[in-house]
DSSP file (Angstrom, degrees, kcal/mol; ACC not computed):
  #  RESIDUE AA STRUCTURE BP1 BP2  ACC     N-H-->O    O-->H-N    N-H-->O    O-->H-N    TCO  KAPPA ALPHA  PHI   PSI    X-CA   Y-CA   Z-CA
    1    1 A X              0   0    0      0, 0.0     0, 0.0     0, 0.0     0, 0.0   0.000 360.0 360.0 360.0 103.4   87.4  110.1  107.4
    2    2 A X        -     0   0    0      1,-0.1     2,-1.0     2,-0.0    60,-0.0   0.038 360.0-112.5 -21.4 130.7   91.1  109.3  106.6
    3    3 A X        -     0   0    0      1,-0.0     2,-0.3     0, 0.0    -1,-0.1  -0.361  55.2-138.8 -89.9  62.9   93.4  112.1  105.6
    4    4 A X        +     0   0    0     -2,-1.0     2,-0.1     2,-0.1    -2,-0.0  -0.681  56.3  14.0 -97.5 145.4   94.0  111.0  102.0
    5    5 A X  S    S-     0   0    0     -2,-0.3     2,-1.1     2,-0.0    -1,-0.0  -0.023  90.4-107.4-122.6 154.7   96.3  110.7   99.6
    6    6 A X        -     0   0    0     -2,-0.1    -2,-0.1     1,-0.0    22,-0.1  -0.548  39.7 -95.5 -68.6 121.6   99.6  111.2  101.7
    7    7 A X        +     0   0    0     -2,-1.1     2,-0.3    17,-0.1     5,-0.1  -0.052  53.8 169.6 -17.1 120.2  101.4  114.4  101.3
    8    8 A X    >   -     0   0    0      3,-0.2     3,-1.1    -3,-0.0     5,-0.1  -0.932  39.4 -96.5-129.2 148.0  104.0  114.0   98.8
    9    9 A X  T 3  S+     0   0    0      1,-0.3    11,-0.2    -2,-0.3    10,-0.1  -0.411 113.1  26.0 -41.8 134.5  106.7  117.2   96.6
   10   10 A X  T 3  S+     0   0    0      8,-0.6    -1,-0.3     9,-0.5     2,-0.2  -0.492 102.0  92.9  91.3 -34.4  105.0  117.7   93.5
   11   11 A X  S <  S-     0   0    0     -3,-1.1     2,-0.8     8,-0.3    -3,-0.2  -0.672  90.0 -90.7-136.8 136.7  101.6  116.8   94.2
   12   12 A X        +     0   0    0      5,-0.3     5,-0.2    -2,-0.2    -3,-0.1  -0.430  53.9 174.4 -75.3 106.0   98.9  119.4   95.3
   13   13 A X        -     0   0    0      3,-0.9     2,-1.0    -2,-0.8     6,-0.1   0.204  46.4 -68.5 -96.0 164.0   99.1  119.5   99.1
   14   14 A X  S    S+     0   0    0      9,-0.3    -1,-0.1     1,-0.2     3,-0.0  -0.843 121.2  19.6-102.2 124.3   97.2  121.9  101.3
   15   15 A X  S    S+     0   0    0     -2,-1.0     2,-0.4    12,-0.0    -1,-0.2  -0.454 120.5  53.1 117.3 -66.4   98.5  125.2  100.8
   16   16 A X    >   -     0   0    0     -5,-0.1     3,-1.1     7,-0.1    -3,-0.9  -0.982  61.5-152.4-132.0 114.2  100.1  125.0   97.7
   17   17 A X  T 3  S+     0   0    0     -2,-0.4    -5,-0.3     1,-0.3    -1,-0.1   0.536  98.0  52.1 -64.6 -18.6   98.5  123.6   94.5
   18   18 A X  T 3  S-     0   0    0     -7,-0.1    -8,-0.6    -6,-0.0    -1,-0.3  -0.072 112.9-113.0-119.5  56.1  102.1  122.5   93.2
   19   19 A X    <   -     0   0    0     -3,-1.1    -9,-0.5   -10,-0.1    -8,-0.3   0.646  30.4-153.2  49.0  26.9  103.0  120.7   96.0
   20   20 A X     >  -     0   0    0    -11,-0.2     4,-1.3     1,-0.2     5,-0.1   0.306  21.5-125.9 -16.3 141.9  105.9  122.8   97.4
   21   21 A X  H  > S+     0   0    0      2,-0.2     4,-1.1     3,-0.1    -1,-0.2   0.613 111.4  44.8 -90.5  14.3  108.3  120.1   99.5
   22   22 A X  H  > S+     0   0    0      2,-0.2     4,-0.8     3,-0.1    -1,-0.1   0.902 110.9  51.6-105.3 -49.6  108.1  122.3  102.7
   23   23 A X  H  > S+     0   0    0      2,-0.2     4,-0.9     1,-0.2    -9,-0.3   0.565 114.8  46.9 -33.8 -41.4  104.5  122.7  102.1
   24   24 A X  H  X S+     0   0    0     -4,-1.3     4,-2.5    -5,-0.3     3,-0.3   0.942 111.4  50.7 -47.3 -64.5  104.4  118.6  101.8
   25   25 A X  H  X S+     0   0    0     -4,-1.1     4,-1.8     1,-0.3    -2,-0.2   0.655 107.1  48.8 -67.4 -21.8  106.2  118.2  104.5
   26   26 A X  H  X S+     0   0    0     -4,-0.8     4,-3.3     2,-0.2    -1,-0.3   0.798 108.9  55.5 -71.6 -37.6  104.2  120.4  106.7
   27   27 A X  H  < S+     0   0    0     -4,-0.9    -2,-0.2    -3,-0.3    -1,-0.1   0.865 110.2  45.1 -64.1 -33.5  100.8  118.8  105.7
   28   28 A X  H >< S+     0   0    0     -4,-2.5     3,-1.3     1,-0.2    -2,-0.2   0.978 110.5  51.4 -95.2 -37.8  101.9  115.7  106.5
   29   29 A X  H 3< S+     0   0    0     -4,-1.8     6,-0.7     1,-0.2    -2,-0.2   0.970 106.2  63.7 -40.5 -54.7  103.6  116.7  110.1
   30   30 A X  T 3<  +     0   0    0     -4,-3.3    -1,-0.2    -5,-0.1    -2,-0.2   0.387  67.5 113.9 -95.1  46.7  100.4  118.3  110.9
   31   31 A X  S <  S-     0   0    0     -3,-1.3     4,-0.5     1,-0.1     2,-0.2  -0.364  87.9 -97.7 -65.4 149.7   98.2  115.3  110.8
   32   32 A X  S    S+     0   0    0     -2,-0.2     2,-1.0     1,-0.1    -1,-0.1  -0.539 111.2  17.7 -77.2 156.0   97.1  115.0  114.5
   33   33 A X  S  > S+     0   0    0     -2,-0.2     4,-1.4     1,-0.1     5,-0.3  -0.412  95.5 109.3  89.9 -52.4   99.5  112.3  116.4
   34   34 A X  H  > S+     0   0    0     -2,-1.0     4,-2.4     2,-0.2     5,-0.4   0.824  85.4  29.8 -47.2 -71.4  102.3  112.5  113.5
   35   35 A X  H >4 S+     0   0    0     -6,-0.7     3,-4.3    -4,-0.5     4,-0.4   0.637 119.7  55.0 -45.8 -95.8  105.0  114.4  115.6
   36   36 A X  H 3> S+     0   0    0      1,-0.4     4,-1.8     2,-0.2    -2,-0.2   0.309 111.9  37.6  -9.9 -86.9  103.9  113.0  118.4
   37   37 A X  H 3< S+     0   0    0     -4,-1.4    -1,-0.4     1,-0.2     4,-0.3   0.765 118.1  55.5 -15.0 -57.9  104.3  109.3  116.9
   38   38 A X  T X< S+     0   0    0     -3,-4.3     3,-2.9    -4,-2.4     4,-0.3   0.970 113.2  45.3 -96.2 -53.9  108.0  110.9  115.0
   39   39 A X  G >4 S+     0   0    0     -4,-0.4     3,-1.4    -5,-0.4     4,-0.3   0.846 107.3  49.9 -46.5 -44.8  109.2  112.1  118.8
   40   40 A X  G 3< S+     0   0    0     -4,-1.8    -1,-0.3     1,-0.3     4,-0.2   0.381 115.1  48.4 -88.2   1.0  108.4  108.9  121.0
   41   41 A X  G <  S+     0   0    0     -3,-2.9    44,-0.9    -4,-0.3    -1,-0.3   0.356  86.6  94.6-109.7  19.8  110.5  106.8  118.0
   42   42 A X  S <  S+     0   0    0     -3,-1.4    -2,-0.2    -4,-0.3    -1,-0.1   0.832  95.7  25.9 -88.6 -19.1  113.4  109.6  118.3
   43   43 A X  S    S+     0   0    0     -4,-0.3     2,-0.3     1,-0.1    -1,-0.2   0.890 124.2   0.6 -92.5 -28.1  115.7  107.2  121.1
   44   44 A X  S    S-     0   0    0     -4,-0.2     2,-0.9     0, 0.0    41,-0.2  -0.768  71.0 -79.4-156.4 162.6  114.5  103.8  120.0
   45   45 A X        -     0   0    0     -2,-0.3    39,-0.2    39,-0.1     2,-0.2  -0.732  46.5-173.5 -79.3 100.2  112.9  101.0  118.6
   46   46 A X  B     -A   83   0A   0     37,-1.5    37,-5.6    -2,-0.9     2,-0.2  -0.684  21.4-136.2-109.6 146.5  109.1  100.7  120.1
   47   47 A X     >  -     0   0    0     35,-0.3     4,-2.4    -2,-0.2     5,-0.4  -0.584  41.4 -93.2-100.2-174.8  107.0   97.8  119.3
   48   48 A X  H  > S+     0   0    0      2,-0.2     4,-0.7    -2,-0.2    -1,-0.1   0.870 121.6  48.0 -73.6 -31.1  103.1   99.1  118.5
   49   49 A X  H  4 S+     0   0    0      1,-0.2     4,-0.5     2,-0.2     5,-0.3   0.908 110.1  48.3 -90.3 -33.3  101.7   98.7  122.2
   50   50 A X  H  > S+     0   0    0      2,-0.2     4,-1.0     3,-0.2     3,-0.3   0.759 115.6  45.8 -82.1 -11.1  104.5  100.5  124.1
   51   51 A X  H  < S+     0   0    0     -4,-2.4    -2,-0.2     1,-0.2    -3,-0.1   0.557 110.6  53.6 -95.0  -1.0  104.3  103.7  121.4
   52   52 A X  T  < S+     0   0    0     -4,-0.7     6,-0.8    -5,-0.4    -1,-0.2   0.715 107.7  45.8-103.3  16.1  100.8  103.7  121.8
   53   53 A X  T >> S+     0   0    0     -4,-0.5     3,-1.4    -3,-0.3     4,-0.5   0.735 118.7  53.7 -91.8 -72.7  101.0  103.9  126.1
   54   54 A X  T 3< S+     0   0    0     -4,-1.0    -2,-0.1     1,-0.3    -3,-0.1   0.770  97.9  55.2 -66.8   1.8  103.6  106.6  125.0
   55   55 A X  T 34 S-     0   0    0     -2,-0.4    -1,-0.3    -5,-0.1     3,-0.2  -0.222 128.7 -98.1-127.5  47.5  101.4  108.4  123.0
   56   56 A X  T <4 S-     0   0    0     -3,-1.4    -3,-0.2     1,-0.2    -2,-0.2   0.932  77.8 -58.8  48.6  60.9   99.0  108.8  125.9
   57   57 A X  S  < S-     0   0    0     -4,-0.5     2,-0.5     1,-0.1    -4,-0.2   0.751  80.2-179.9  36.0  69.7   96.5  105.3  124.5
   58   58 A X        -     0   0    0     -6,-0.8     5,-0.3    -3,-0.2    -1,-0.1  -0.853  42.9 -62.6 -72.9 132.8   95.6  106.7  121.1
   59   59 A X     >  -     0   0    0     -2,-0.5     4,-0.8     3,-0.1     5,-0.3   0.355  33.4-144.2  11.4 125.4   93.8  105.0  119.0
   60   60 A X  H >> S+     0   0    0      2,-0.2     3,-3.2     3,-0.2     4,-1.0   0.940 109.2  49.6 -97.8 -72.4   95.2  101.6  117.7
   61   61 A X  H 3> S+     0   0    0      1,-0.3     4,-2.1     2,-0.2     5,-0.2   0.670 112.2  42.7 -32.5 -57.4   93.4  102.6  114.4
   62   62 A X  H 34 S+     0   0    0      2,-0.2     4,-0.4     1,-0.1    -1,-0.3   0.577 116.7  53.5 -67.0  -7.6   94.9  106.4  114.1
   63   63 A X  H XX S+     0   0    0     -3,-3.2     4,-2.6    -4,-0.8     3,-1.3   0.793 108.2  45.0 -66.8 -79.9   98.3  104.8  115.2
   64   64 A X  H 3X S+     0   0    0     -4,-1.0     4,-1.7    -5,-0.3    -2,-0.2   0.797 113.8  55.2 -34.7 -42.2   98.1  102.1  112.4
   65   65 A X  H 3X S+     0   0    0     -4,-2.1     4,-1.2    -5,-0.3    -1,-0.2   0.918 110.1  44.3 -19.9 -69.5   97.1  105.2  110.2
   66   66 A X  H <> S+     0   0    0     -3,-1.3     4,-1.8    -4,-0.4    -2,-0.2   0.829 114.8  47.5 -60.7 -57.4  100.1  107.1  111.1
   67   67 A X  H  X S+     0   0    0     -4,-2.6     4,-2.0     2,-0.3    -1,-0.2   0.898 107.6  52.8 -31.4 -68.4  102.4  104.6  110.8
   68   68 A X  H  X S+     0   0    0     -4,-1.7     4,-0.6    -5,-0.5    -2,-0.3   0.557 109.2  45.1 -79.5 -17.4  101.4  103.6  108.1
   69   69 A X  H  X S+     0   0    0     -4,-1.2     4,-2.7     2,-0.2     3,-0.4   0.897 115.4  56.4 -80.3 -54.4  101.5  107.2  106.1
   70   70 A X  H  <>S+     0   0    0     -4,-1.8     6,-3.9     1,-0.4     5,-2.0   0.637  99.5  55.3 -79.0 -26.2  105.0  107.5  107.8
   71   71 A X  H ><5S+     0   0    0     -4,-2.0     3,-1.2     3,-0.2    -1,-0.4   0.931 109.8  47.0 -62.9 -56.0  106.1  104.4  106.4
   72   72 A X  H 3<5S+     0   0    0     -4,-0.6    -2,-0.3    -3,-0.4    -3,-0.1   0.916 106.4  56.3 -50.7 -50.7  105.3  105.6  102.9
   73   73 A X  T 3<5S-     0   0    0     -4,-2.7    -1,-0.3     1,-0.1    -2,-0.2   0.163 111.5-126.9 -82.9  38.8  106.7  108.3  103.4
   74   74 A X  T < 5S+     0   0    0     -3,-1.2    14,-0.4     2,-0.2    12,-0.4   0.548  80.3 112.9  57.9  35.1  110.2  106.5  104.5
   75   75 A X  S   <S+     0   0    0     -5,-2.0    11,-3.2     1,-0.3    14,-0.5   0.946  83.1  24.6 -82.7 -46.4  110.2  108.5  107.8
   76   76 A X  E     -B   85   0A   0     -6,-3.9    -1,-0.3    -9,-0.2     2,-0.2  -0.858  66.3-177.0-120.5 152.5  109.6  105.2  109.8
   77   77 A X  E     -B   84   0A   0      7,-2.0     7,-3.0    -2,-0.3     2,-0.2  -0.804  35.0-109.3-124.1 161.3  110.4  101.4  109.0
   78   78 A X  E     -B   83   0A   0     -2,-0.2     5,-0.2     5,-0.2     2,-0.2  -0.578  39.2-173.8 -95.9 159.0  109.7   98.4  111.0
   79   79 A X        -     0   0    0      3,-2.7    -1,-0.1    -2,-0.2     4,-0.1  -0.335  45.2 -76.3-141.6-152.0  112.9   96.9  112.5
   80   80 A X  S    S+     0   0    0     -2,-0.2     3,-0.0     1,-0.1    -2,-0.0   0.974 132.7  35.3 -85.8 -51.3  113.2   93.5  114.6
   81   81 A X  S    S-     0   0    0      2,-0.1     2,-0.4   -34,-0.0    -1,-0.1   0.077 126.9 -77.4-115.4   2.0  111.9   94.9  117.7
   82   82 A X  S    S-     0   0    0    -35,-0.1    -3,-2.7   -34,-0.0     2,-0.3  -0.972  78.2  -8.0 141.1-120.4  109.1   97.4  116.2
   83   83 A X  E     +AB  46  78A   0    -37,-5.6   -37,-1.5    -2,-0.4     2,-0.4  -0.696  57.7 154.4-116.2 156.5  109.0  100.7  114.7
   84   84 A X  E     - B   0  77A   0     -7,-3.0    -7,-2.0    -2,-0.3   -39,-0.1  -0.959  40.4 -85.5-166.4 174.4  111.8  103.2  114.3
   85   85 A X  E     - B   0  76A   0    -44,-0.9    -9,-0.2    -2,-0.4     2,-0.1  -0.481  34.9-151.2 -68.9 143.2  113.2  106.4  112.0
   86   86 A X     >  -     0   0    0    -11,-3.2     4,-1.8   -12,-0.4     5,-0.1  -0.043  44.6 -73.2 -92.8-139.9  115.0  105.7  109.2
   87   87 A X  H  > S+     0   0    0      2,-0.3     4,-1.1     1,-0.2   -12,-0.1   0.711 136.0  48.6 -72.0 -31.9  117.5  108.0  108.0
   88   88 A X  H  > S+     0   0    0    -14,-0.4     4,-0.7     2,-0.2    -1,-0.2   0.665 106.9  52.8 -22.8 -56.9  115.1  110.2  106.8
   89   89 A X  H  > S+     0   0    0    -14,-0.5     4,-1.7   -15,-0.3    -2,-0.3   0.682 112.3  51.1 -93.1 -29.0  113.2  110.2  110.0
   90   90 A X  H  < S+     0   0    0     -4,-1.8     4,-0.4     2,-0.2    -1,-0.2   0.965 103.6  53.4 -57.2 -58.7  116.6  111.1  111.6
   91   91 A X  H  X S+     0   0    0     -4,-1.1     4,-1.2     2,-0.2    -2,-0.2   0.699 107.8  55.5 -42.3 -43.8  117.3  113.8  109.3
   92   92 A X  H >< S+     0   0    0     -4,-0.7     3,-1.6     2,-0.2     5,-0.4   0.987 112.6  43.3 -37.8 -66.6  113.5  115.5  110.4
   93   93 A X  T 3< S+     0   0    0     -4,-1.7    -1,-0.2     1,-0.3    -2,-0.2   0.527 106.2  52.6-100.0  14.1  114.3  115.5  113.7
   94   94 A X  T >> S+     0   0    0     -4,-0.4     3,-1.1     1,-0.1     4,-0.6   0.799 118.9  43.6 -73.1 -49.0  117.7  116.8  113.4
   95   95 A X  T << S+     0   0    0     -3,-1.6    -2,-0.2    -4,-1.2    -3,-0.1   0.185 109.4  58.2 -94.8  24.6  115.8  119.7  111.3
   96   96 A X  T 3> S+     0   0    0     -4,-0.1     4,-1.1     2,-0.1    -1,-0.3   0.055  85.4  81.9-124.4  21.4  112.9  119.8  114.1
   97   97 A X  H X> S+     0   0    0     -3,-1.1     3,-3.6    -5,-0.4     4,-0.6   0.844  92.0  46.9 -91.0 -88.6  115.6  120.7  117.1
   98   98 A X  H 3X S+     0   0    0     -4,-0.6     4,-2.5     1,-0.3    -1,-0.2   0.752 113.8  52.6 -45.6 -21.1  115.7  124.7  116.2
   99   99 A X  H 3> S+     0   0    0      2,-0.2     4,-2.0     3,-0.2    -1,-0.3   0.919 110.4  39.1 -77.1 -33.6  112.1  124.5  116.1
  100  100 A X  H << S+     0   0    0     -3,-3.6    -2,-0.2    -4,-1.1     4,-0.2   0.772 118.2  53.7 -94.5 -19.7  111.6  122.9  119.4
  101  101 A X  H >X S+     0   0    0     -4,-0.6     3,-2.9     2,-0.2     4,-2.4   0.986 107.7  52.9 -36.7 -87.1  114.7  125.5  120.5
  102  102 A X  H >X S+     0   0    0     -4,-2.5     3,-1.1     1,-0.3     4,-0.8   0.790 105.6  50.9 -38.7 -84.4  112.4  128.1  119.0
  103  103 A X  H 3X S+     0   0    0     -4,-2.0     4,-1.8     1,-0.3    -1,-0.3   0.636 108.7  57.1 -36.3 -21.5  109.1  127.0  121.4
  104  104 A X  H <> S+     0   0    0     -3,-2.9     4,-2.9    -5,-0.2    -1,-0.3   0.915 109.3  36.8 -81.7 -46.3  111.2  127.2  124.3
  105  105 A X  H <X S+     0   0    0     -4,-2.4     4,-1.1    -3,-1.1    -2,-0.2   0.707 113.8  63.5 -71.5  -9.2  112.4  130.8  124.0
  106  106 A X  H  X S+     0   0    0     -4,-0.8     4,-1.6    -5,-0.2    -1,-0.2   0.882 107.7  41.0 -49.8 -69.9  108.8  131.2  122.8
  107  107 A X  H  X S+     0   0    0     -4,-1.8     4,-1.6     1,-0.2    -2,-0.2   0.867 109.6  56.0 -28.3 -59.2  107.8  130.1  126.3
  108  108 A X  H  X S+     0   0    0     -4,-2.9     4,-0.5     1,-0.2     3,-0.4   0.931 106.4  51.0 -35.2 -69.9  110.2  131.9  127.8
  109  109 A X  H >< S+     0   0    0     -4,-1.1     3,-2.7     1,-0.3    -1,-0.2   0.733 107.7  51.6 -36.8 -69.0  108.8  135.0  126.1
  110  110 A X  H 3< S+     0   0    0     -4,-1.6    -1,-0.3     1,-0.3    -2,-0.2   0.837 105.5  55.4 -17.8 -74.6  105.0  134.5  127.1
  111  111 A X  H 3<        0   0    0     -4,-1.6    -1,-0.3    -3,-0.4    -2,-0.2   0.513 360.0 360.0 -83.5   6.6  105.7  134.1  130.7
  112  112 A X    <<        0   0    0     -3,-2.7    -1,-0.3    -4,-0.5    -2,-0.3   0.615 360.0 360.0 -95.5 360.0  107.7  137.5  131.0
């Protein structure tokens, strides 16, 4: 079953019944694939068969899915040569770097 309507601010979201935009934005990042999918477009312009071999053969349906919420929500646009972030989708993953920061020193932590 499809995970609809796509997560938008303002609209009741899982978590938060008024749609909180952090709260948005987190339902719709944790769709299975969605980082995933937001990482492998962070250098480049992929067309739809090299980002699904980089996202380890997932589904061409749950790609097209993904995409296709990620498009709505203006994270990704289609370009000459495939898919990539727009300016938006730049901005995430400028604001997903302390996080990913965070999971290393997390690691760290774990293995002492």
């Amino acid at each position: 079953m499809p995970d609809d309507p796509i997560p938008r601010p303002g609209r009741p979201v899982r978590g938060s019944e008024t749609g909180r935009p952090l709260m948005a934005a987190l339902d719709l990042l944790g769709r299975r694939w969605t980082l995933r999918v937001i990482w492998e477009l962070r250098q480049d312009e992929v067309g739809f068969r090299e980002l699904r071999r980089r996202c380890e053969r997932m589904s061409s349906s749950v790609l097209s899915t993904r995409l296709g919420e990620l498009t709505e929500a203006r994270i990704v646009e289609t370009g000459e040569e495939g898919y990539r972030l727009t300016p938006l989708g730049r901005q995430l993953l400028d604001a997903l770097h302390p996080l990913e920061n965070w999971g290393l020193a997390w690691e760290k932590a774990l293995r002492e």
